[in-house]
C-alpha atoms as an extended CHARMM CRD file, in Angstrom:
* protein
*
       212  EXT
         1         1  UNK       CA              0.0000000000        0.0000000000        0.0000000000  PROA      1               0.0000000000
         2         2  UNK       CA              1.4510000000        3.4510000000       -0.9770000000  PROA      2               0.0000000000
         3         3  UNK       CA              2.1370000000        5.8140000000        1.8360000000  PROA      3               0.0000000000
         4         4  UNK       CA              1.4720000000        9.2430000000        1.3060000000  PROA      4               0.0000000000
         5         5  UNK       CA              4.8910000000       11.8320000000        1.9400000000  PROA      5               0.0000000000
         6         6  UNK       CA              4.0410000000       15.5470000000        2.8110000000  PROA      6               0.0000000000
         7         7  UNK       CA              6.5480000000       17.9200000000        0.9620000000  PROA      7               0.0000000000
         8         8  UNK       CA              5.6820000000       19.7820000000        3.7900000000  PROA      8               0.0000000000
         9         9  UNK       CA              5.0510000000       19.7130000000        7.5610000000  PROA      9               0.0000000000
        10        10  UNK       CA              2.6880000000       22.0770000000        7.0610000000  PROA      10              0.0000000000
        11        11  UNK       CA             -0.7070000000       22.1000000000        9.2940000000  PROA      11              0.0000000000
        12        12  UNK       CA             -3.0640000000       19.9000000000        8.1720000000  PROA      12              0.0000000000
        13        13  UNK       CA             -0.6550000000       18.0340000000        5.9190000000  PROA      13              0.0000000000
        14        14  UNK       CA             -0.3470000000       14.4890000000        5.9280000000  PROA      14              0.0000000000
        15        15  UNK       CA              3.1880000000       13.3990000000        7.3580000000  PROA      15              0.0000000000
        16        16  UNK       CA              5.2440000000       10.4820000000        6.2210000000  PROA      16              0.0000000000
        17        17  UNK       CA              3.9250000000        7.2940000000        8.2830000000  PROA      17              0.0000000000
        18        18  UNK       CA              6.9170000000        4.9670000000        7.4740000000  PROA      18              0.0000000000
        19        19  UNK       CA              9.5130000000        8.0140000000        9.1990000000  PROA      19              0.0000000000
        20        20  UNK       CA              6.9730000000        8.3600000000       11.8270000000  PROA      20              0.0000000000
        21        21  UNK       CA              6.6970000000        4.4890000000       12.2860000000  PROA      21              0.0000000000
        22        22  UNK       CA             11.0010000000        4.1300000000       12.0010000000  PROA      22              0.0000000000
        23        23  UNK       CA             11.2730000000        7.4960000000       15.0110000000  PROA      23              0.0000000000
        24        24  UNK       CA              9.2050000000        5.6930000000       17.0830000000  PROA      24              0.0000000000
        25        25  UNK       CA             11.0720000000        2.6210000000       17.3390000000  PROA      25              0.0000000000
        26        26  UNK       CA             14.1220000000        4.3890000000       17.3420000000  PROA      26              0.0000000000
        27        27  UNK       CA             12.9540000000        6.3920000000       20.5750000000  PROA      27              0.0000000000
        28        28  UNK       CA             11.7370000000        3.2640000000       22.6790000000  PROA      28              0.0000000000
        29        29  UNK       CA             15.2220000000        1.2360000000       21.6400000000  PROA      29              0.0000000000
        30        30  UNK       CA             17.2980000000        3.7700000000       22.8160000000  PROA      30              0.0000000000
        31        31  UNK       CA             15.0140000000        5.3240000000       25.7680000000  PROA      31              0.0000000000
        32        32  UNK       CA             15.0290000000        2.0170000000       26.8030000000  PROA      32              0.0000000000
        33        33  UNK       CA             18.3120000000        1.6480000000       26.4130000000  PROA      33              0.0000000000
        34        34  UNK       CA             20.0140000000        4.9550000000       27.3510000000  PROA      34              0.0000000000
        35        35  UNK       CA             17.6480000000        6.6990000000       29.7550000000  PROA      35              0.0000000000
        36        36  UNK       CA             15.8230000000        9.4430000000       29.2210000000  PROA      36              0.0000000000
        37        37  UNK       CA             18.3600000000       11.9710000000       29.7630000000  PROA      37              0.0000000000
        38        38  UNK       CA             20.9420000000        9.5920000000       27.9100000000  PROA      38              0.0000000000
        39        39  UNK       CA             18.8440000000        9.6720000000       24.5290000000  PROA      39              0.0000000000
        40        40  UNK       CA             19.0330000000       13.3330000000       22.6860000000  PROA      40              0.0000000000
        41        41  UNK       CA             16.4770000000       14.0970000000       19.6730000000  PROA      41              0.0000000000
        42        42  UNK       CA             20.0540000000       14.1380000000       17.7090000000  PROA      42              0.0000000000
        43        43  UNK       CA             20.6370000000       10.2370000000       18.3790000000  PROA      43              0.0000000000
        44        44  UNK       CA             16.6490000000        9.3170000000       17.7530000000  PROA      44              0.0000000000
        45        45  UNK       CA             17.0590000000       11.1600000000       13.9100000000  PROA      45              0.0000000000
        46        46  UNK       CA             20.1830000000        9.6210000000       13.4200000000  PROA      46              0.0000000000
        47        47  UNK       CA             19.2270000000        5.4790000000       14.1710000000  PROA      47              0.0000000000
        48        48  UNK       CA             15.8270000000        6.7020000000       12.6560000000  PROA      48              0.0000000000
        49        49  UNK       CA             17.5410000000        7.4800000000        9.2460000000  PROA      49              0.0000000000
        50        50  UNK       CA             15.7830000000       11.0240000000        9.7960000000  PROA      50              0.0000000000
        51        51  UNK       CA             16.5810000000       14.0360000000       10.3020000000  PROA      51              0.0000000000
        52        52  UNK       CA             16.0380000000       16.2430000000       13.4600000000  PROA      52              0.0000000000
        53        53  UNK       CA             13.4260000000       18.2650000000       11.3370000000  PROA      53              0.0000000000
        54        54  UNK       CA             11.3960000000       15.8550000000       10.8690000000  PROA      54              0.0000000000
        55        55  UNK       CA             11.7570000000       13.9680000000       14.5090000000  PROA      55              0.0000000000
        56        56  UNK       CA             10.5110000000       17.4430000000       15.5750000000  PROA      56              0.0000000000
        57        57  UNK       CA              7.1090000000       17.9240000000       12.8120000000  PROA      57              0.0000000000
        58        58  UNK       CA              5.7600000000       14.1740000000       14.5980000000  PROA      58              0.0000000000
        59        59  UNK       CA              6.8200000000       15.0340000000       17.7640000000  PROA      59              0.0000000000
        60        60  UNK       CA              7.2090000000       18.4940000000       19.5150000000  PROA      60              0.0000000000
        61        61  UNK       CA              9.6990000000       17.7770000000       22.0840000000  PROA      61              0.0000000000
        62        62  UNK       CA             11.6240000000       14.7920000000       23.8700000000  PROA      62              0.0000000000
        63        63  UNK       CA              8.8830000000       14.7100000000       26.3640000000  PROA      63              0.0000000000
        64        64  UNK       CA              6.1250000000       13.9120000000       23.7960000000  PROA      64              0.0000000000
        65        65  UNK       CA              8.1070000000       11.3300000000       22.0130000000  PROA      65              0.0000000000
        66        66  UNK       CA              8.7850000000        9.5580000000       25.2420000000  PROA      66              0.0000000000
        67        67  UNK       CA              5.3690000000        9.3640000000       25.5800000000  PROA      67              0.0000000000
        68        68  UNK       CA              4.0500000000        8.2150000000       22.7370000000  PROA      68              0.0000000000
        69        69  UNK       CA              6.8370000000        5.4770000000       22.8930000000  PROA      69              0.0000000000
        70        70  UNK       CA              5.5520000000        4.5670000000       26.6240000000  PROA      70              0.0000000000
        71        71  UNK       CA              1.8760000000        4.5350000000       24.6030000000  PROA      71              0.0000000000
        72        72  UNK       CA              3.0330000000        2.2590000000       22.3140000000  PROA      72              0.0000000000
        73        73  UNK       CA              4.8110000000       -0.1980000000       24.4670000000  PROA      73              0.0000000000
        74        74  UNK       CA              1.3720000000       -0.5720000000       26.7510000000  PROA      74              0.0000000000
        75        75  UNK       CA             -0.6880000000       -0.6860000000       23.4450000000  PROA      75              0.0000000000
        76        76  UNK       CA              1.7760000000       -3.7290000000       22.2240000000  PROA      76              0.0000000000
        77        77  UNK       CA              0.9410000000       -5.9040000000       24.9980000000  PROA      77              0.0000000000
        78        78  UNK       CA             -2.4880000000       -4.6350000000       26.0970000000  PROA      78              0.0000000000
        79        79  UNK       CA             -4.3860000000       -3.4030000000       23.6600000000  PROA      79              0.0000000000
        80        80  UNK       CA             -7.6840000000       -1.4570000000       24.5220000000  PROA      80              0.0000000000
        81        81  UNK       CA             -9.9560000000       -4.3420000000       22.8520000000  PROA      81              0.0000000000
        82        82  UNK       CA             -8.2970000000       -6.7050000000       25.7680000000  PROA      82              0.0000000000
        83        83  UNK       CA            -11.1620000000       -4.7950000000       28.3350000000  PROA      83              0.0000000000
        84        84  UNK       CA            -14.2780000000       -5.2450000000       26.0570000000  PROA      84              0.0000000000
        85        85  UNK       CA            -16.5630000000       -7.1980000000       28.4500000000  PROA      85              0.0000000000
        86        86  UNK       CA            -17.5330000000      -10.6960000000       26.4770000000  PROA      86              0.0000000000
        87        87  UNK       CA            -20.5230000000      -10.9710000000       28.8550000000  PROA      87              0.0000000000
        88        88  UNK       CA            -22.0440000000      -14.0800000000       27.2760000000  PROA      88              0.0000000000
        89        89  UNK       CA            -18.2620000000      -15.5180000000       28.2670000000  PROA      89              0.0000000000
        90        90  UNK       CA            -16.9940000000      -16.7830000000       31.7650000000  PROA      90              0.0000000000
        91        91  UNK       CA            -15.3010000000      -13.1580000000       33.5460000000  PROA      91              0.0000000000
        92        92  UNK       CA            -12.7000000000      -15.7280000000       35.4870000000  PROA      92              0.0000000000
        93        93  UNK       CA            -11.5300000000      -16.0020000000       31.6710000000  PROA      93              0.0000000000
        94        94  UNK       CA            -11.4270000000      -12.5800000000       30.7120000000  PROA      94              0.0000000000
        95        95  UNK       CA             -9.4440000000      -11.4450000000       33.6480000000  PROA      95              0.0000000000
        96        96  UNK       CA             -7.3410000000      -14.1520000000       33.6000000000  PROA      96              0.0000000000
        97        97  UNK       CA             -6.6020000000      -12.9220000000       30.3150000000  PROA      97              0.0000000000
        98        98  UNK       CA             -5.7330000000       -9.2790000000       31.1930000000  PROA      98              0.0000000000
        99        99  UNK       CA             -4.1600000000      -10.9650000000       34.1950000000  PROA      99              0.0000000000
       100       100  UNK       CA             -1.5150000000      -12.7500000000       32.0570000000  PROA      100             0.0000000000
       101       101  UNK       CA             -0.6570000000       -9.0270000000       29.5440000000  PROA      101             0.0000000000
       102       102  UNK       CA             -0.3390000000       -6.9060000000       32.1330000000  PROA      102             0.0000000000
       103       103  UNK       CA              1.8520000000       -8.9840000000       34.3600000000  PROA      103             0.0000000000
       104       104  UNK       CA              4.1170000000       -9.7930000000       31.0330000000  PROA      104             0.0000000000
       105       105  UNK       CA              3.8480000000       -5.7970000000       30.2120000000  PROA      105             0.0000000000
       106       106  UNK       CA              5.4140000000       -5.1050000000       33.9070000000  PROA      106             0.0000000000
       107       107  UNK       CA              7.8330000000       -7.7210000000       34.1790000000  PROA      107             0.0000000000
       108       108  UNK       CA              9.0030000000       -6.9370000000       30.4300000000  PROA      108             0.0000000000
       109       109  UNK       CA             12.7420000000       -5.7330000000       30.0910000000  PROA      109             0.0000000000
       110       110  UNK       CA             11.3620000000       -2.7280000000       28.0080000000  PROA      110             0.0000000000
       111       111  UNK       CA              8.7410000000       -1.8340000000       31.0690000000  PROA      111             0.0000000000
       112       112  UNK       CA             11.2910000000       -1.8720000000       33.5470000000  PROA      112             0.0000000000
       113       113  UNK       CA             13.8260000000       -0.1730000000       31.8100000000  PROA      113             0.0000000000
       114       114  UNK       CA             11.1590000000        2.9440000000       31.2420000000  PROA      114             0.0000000000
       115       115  UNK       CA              9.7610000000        2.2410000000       35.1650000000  PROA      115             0.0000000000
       116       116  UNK       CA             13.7720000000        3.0060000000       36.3790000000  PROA      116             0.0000000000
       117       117  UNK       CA             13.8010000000        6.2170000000       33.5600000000  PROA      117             0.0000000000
       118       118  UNK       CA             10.8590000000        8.0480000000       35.4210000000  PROA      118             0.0000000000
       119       119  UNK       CA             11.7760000000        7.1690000000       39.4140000000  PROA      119             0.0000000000
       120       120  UNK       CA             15.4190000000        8.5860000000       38.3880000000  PROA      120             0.0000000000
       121       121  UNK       CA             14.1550000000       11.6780000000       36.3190000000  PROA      121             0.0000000000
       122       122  UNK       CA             11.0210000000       12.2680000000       39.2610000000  PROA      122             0.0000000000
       123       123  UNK       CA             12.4130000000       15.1390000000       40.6200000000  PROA      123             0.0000000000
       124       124  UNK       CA             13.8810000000       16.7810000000       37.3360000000  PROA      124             0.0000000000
       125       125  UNK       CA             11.2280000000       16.1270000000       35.6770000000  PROA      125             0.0000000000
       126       126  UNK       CA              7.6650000000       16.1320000000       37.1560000000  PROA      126             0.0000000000
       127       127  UNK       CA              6.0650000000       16.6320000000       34.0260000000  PROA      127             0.0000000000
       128       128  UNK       CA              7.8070000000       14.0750000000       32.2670000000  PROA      128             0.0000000000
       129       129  UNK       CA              6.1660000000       11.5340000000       35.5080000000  PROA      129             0.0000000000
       130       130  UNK       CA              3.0490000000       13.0640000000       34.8890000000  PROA      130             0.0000000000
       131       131  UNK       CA              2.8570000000       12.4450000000       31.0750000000  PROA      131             0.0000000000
       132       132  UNK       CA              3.8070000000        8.3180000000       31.8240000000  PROA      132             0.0000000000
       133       133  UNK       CA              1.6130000000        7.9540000000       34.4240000000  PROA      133             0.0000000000
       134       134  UNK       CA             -1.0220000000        9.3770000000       31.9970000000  PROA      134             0.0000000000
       135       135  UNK       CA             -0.3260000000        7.3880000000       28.7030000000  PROA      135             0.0000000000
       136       136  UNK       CA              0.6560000000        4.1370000000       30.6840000000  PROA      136             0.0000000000
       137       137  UNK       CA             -0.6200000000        3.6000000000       34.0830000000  PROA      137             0.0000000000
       138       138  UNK       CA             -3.5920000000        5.4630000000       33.8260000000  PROA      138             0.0000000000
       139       139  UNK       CA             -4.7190000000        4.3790000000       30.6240000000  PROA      139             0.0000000000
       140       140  UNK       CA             -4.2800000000        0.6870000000       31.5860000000  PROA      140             0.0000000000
       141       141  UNK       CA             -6.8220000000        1.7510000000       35.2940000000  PROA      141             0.0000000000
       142       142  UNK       CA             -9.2910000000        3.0360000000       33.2780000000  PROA      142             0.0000000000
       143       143  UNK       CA             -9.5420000000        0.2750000000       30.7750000000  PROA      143             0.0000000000
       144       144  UNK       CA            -10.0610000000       -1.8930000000       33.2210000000  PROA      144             0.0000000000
       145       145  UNK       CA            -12.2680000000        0.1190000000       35.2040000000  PROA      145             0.0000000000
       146       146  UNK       CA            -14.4270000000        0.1740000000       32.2190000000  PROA      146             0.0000000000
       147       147  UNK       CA            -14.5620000000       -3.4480000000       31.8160000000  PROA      147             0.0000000000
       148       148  UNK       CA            -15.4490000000       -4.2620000000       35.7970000000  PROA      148             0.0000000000
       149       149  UNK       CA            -18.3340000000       -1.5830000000       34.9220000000  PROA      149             0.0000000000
       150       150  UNK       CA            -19.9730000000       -3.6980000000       32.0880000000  PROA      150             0.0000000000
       151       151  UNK       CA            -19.4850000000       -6.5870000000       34.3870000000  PROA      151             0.0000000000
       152       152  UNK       CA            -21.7380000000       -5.1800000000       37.3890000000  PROA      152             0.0000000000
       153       153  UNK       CA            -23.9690000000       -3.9920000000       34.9670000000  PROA      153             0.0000000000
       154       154  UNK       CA            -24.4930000000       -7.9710000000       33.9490000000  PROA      154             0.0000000000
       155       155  UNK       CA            -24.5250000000       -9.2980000000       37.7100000000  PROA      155             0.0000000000
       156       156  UNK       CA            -21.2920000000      -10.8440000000       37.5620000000  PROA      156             0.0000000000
       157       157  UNK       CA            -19.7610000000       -8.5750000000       40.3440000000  PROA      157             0.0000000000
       158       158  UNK       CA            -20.7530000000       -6.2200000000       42.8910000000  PROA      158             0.0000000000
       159       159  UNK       CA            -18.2890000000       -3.2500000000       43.2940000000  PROA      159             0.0000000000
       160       160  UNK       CA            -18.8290000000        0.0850000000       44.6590000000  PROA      160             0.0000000000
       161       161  UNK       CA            -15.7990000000        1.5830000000       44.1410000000  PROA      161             0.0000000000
       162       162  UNK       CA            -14.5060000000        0.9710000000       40.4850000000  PROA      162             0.0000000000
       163       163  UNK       CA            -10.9850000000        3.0540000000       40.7810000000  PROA      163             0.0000000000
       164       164  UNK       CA            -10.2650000000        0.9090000000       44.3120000000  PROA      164             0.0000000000
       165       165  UNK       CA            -11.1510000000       -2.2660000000       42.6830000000  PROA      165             0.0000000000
       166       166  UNK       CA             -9.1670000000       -1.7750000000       39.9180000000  PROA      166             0.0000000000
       167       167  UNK       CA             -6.1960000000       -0.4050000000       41.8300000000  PROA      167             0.0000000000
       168       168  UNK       CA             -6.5820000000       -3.2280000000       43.8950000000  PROA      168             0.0000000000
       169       169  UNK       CA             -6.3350000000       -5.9120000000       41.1840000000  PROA      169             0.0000000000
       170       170  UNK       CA             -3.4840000000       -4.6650000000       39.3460000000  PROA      170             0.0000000000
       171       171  UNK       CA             -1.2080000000       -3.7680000000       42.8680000000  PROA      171             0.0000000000
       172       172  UNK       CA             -2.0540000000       -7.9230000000       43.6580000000  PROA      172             0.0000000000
       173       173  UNK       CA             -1.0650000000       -8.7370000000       40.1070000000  PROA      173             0.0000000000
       174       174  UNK       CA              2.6040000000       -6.9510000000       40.7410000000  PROA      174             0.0000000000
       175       175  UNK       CA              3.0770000000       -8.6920000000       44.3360000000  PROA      175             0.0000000000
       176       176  UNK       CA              6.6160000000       -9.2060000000       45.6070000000  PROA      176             0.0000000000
       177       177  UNK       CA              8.0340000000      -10.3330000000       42.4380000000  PROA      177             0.0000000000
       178       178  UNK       CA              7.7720000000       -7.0890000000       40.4220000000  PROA      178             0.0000000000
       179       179  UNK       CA              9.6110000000       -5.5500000000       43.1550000000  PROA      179             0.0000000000
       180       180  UNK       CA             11.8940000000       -8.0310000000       42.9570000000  PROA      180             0.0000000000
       181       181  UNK       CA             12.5660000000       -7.3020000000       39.2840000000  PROA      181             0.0000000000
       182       182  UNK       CA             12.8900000000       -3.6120000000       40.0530000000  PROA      182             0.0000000000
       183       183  UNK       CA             15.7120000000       -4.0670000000       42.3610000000  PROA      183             0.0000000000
       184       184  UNK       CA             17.1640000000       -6.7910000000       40.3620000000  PROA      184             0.0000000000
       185       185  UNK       CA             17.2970000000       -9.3000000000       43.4010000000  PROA      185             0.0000000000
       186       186  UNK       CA             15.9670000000      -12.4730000000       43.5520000000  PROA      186             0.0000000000
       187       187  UNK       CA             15.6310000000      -15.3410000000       41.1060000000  PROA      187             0.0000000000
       188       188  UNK       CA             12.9570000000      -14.9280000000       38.4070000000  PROA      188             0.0000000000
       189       189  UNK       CA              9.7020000000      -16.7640000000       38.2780000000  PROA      189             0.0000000000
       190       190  UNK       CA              9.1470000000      -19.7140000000       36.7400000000  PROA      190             0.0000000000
       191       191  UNK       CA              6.0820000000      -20.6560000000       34.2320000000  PROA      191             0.0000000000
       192       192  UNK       CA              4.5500000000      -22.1680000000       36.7330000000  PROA      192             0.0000000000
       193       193  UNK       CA              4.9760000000      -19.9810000000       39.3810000000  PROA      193             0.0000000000
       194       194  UNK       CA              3.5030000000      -17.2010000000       37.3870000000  PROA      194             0.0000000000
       195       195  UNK       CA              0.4350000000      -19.0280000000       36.5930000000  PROA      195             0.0000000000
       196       196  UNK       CA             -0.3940000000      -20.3690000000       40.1660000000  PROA      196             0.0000000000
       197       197  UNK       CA              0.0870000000      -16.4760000000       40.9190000000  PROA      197             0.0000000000
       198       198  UNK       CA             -2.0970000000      -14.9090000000       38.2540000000  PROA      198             0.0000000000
       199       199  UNK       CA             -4.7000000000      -17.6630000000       38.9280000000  PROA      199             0.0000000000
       200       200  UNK       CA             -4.6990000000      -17.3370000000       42.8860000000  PROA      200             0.0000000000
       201       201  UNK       CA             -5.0410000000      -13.3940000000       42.7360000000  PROA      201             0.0000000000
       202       202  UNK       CA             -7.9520000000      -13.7150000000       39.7990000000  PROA      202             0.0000000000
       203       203  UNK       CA             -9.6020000000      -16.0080000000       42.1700000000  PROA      203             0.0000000000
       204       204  UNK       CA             -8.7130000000      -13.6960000000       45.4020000000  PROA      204             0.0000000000
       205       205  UNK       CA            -10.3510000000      -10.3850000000       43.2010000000  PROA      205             0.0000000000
       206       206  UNK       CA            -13.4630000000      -12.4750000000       42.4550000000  PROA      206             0.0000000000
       207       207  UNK       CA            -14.3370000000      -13.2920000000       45.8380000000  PROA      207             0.0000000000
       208       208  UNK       CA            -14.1540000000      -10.5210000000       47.0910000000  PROA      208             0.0000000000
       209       209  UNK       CA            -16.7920000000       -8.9960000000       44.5180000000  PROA      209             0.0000000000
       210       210  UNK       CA            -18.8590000000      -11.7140000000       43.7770000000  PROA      210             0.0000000000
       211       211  UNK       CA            -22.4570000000      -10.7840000000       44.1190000000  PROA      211             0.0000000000
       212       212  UNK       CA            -23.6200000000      -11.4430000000       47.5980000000  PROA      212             0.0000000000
């Protein structure tokens, strides 16, 4: 399929999608890989094949870019169709399901790389928290948020307190072995291990909302 290339990065004109497409990977490989800080708008138009110009008509500054990357890396491995309710389908299922992406997404090289970028840029950069926490974290809450509504709508679970429920969820999904991974201590989990996790906290989450 033929891509159409603005002459231009004039408003309102189309932009080149493959360029767009090769500075995006470009910025999570080497934000990922160099920090933040480490990774200058010079480096991401150079391993892009691109130059600076045209890192800066996609993206307006470093801060942007690193979000969109963080957006992209969440999207990968949890897309939004993952929290459409299937309510003719067992919910044990479905949130086994986003059970199993988001604990891959967290315990993901790439995720823990970015996860150590923001803690050791929080202070310098508030803003540049801010933007994660809104294009990864956040995002991921309210998608699920949204499904556990559907859900009580149906009768499959009784929850008063979506945000808490869903807060409470994912913080059982990270336990002590995401911290682990943060910290780089301890051996790593086996198959196994993860699935007698994921399974016991789905089955934790649904007793404690199961219609009474």
């Amino acid at each position: 399929m033929n891509i159409a290339i603005a002459k231009t990065c004039g408003p309102g004109r189309p932009k080149d999608l493959g360029k767009r497409a090769a500075i995006l990977q470009a910025a999570k490989r080497l934000f990922i890989t160099q920090g933040f800080e480490g990774t200058s708008m010079d480096a991401i138009a150079n391993a892009a094949g691109v130059s600076k110009l045209t890192v800066y008509s996609h993206y307006q500054d470093k801060e942007r870019l690193f979000t969109a990357a963080v957006e992209q890396v969440c999207h990968e491995q949890m897309p939004t169709e993952i929290f459409n309710a299937d309510l003719k389908g067992p919910i044990r299922r479905q949130l086994l399901t986003i059970a199993r992406a988001f604990f891959a997404l967290i315990t993901s090289a790439e995720a823990l790389a970015v996860h150590r970028t923001i803690v050791a840029n929080a202070r310098q950069s508030p803003r540049l928290a801010q933007m994660f926490w809104e294009a990864g974290p956040r995002r991921t809450q309210l998608g699920l948020e949204s499904f556990l509504r559907e859900e009580v709508a149906a009768g499959k679970l009784e929850i008063a307190d979506f945000h808490r429920a869903a807060t409470q969820f994912f913080c059982l999904l990270k336990g002590e072995c995401h911290a682990r991974m943060e910290f780089g201590c301890g051996e790593a989990m086996t198959q196994r291990e993860i699935d007698e996790h994921l399974n016991a906290t789905v089955d934790l989450f649904l007793r404690a909302y199961a219609p009474r």
